[in-house]
C-alpha positions in Angstrom: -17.7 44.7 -24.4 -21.0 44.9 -26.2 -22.5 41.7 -28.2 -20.7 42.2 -31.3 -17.7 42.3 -30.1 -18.0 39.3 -27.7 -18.8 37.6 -31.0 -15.9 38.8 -32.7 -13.5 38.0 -29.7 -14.9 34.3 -30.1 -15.0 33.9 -33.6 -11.2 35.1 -33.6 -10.5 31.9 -31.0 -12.1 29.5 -32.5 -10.5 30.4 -35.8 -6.9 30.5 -34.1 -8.2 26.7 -32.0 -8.7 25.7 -35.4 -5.9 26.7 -37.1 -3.4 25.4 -34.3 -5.3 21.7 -34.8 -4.5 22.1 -38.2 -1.2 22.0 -38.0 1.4 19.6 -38.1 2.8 18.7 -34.4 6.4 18.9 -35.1 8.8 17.9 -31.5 11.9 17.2 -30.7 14.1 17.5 -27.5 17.7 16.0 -26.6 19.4 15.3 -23.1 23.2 15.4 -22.5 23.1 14.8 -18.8 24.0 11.6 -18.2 20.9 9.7 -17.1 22.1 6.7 -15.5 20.0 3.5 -16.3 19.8 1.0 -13.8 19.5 -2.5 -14.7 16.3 -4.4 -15.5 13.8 -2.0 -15.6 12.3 0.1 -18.1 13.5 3.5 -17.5 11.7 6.5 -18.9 14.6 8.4 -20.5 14.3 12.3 -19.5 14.8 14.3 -23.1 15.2 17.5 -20.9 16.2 19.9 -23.9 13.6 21.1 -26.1 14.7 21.7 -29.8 11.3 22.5 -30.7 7.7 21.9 -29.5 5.0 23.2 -32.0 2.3 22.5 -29.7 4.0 22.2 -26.5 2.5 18.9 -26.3 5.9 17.4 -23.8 6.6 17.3 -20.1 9.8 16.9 -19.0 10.8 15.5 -15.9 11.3 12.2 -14.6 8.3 11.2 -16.0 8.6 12.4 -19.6 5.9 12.2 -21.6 4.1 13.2 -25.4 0.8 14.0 -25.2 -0.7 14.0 -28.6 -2.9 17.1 -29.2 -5.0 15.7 -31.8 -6.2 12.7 -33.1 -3.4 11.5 -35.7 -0.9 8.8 -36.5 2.4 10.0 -35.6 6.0 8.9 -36.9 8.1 8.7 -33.6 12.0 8.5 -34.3 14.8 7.8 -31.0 18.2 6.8 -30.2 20.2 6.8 -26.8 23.6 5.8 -26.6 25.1 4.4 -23.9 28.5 5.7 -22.2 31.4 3.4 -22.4 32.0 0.7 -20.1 33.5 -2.7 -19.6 30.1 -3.4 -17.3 28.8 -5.8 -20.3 29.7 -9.5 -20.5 28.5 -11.8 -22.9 24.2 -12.5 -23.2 24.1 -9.0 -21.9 22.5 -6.3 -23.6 19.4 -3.3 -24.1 16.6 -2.6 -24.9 14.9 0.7 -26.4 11.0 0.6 -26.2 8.2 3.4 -27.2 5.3 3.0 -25.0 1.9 4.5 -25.3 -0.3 5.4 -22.2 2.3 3.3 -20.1 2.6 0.3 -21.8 4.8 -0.9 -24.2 3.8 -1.1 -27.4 7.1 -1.7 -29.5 10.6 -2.3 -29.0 12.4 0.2 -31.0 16.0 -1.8 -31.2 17.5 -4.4 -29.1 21.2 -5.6 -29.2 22.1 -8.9 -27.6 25.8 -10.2 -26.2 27.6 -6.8 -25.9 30.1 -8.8 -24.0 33.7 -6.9 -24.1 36.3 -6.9 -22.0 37.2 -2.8 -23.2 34.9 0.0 -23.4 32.6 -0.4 -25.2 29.5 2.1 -26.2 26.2 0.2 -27.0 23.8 2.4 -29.4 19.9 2.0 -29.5 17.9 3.8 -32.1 14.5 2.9 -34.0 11.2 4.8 -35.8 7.7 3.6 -36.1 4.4 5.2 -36.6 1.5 4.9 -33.8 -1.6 6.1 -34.0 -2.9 8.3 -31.5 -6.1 9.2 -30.3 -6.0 13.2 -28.4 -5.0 13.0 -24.9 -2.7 9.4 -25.3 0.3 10.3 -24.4 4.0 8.1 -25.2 7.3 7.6 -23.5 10.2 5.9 -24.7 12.2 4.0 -22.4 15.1 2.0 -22.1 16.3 -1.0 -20.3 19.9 -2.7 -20.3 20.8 -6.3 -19.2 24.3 -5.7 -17.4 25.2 -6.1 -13.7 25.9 -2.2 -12.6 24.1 0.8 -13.4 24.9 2.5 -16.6 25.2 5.9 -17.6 24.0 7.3 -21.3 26.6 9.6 -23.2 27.4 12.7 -20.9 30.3 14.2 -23.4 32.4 12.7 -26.3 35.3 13.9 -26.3 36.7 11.0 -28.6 34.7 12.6 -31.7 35.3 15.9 -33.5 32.5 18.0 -33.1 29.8 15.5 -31.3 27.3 17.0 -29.2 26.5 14.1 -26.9 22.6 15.7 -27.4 23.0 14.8 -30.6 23.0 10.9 -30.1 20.3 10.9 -27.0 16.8 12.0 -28.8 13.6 12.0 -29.2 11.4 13.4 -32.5 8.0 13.0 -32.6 5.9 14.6 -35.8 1.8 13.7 -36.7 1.4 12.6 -40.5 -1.3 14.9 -42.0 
């Protein structure tokens, strides 16, 4: 490859650098598999599925995580929903939290005295916007107040045409 081209080849690169920082990061994944929740702790919930990743910017695993690929303030939307259970009793409850470069940063939804002596499914769900610098990187995680580990929504087969996917999510889009 003679000079010319080299500079061609790089000038094509950075042009295609720049035009993927321009765009919007769009993500969203889902998770049907049951994660079961312990109590009292902050749990990072596993969105395994990918919907759609514009930038590729997640890892799944255990340790799920965003990592934001440019500098922007980002509007970050959840919700999980727990299976049912008769575990709660009264005072008991969860918590849903976004938190950025492992630490909370806002509670998303909380409900309080879920007590019930039938099943009973408990829903979290919340948006915010958080700015992010490249490289910071947010979770969201969940915590529930009961006595027994709980599961999140495996399958409905109560409602016509649920996917339980559809209630455990994550979508995460920069504001350009």
């Amino acid at each position: 490859m003679n000079e010319a081209e080299l500079t061609r080849a790089v000038n094509t690169l950075t042009r295609r650098v720049t035009d993927l920082e321009a765009q919007k990061v769009i993500a969203r994944y889902n998770t049907a598999a049951g994660q079961v929740i312990v109590p009292y702790v902050y749990i990072i919930v596993n969105f395994e599925t990918r919907v759609y990743d514009t930038h590729k910017a997640v890892k799944t695993s255990p340790t799920w995580r965003f990592t934001a690929p440019a500098t922007d303030y980002y509007a970050v939307n959840s919700a999980v929903l727990f299976d049912a259970t008769t575990e709660w009793v009264d005072d008991q409850g969860g918590v849903l939290a976004l938190f950025k470069n492992g630490i909370r940063s806002i509670t998303l939804d909380r409900k309080d005295s879920y007590g019930s002596a039938l099943d009973v499914y408990m829903s979290l769900s919340g948006k915010d916007v958080v700015y992010l610098k490249a490289g910071d990187t947010v979770d969201i995680r969940v915590a529930q107040a009961s006595n027994n580990m709980i599961g999140m929504l495996q399958a409905l087969p109560l409602f016509h045409g649920a996917d339980a996917a559809s209630y455990n999510y994550v979508s995460i889009r920069s504001i350009k």
